[in-house]
C-alpha positions in Angstrom: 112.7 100.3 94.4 112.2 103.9 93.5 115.5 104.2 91.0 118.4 106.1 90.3 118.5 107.0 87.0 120.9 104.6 84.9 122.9 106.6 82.2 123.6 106.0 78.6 125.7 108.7 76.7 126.8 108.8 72.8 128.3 111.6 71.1 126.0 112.0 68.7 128.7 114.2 66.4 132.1 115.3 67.1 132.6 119.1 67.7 133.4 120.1 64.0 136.6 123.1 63.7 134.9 125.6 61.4 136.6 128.5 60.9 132.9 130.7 61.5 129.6 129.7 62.3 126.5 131.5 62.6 125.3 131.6 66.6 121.5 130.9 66.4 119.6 131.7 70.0 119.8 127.9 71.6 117.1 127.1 73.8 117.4 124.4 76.8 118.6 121.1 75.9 115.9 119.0 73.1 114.3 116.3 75.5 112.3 112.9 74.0 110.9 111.2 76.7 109.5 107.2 76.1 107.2 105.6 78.2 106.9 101.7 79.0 104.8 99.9 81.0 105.2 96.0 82.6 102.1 94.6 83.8 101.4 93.8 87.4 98.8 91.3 88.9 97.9 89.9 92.2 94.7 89.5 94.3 96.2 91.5 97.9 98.8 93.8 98.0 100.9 90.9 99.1 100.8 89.1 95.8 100.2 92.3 94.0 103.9 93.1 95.3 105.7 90.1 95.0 104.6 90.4 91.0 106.0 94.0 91.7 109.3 92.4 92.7 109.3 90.0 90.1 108.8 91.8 86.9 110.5 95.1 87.8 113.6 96.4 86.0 117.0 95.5 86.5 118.9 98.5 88.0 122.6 98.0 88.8 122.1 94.5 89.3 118.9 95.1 91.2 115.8 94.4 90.8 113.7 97.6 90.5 110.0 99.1 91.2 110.6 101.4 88.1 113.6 102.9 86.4 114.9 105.9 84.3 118.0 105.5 81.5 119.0 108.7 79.3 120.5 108.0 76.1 122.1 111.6 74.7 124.5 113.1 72.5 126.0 116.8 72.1 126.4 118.8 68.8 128.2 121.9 68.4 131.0 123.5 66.2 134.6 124.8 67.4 135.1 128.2 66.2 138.8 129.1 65.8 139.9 133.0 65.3 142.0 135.4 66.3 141.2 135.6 70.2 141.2 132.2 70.4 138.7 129.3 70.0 135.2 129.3 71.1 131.9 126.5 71.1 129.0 127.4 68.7 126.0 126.4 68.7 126.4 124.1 71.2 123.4 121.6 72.2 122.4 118.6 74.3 120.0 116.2 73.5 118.8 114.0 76.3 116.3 110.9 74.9 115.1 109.4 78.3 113.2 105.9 78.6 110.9 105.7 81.3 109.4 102.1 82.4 106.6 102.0 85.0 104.5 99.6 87.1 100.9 98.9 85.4 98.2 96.6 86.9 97.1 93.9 84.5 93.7 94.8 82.4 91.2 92.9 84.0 92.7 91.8 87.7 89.9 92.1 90.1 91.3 94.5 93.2 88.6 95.5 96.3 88.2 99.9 96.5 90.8 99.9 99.4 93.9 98.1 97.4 93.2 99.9 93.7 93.2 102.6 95.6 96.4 102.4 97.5 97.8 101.0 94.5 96.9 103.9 91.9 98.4 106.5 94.4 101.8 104.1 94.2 101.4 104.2 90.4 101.4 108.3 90.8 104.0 107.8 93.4 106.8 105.9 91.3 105.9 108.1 88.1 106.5 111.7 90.2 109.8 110.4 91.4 111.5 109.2 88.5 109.9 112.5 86.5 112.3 114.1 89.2 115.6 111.6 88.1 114.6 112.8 84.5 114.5 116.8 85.7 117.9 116.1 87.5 119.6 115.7 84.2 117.6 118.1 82.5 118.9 120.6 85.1 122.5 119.6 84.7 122.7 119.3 80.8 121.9 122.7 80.8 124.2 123.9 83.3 126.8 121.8 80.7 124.8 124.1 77.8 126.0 127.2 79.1 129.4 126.9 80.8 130.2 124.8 77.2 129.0 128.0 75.3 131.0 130.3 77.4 134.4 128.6 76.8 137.1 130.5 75.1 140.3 129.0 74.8 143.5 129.7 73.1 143.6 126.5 71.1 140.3 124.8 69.3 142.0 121.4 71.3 141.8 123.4 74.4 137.8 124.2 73.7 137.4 120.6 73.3 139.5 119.4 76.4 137.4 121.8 78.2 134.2 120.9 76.7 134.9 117.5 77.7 136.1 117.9 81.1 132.6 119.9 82.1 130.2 117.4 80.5 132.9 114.6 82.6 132.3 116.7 85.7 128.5 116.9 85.3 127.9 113.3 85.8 129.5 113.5 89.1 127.7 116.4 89.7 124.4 114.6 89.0 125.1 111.5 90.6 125.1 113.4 94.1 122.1 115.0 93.5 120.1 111.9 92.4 121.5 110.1 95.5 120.6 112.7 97.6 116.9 113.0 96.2 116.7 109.3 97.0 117.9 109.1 100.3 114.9 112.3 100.8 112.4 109.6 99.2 113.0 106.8 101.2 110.7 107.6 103.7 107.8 109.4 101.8 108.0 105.4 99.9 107.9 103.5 103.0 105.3 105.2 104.1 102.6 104.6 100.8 99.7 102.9 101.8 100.5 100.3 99.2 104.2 99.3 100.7 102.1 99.3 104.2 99.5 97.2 103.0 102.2 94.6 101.4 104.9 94.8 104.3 102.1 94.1 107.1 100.7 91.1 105.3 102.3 87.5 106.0 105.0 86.4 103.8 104.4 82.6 102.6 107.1 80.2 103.1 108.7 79.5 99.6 112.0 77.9 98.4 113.3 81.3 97.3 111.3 84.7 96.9 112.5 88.5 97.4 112.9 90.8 99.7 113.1 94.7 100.0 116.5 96.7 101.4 116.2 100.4 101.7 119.8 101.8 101.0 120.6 105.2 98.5 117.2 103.7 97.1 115.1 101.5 97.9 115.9 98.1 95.8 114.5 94.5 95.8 116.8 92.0 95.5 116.6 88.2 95.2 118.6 86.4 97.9 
């Protein structure tokens, strides 16, 4: 499965009331991005993906080829005066955790299958670089309607505040959907998932199988 991204959000500090603040020039939205890998092994593409399957991520009760979570919080100061009440200095910070597919030092792969496999490994990584872009893209759309807000009441700015950062995730989640259901095909069609989906499944007592829905997700019967 090529994931959606999963979502964790704190408030890293309340918006303070302040009756003036200084407005430094903001930037876009402070990003930390992790990287962690779980091993894969296997000696076909067959095996190699069934190890795939099996020590993937959980995703929404899913089991996962890779996955994205943001973790973030917001800082920012409410500004009261005499026109009203306004959002200073008002920043996201997203910290995303990434965790990828990684063959196993050492397995032993013929040309043909490292091959197709190293183009999956740039494959997954691309796609969920775009998940993490996705939310990069909307937390700053959230930056600068939040820092445009003028209301006539310092609880109005935060109601407001809090109703676009609300309406963002709603935003997001049709645009990560949507740049699934575009992937779908471009993943079916990776030598790799070839290679694995034409090879012939061994009779077992339980195992895994693949379902292509919003994304593609592996899930044990």
């Amino acid at each position: 499965m090529l994931s959606r991204s999963v979502v964790g959000w704190f408030v890293a500090s309340t918006l303070a009331a302040l009756a003036t603040a200084a407005e430094p020039a903001l930037s876009k939205p402070i990003v930390t991005t992790r990287y962690q890998y779980f091993t894969v092994s296997g000696i076909d593409a067959s095996a190699l993906h069934r190890s795939l399957v099996e020590k993937g991520p959980m995703v929404n009760g899913d089991k996962a080829y890779a996955a994205t979570e943001v973790a973030g919080g917001q800082d920012g100061s409410l500004v009261g005066g005499a026109s009203g009440c306004r959002i200073a200095n008002y920043q996201m910070k997203l910290d995303f955790t990434m965790r990828l597919p990684k063959l196993r030092p050492g397995v032993t792969l013929s040309p043909g299958l490292r091959s197709r496999w190293q183009a999956f490994e740039a494959f997954v990584k691309q796609h969920e670089g775009v998940h993490r872009d996705i939310w990069i893209g909307c937390a700053a759309d959230v930056e600068q309607a939040v820092r445009a807000i003028n209301a006539k009441s310092c609880e109005a700015a935060q109601a407001m505040a809090t109703a676009t950062l609300n309406q963002m995730w709603k935003q997001c989640a049709k645009k990560h959907d949507a740049f699934d259901a575009a992937q779908r095909h471009p993943l079916m069609r990776q030598p790799f998932i070839i290679a694995a989906n034409a090879a012939p499944q061994p009779l077992s007592h339980g195992g895994a199988r693949i379902r292509a829905a919003r994304a593609v997700r592996a899930r044990t019967p």
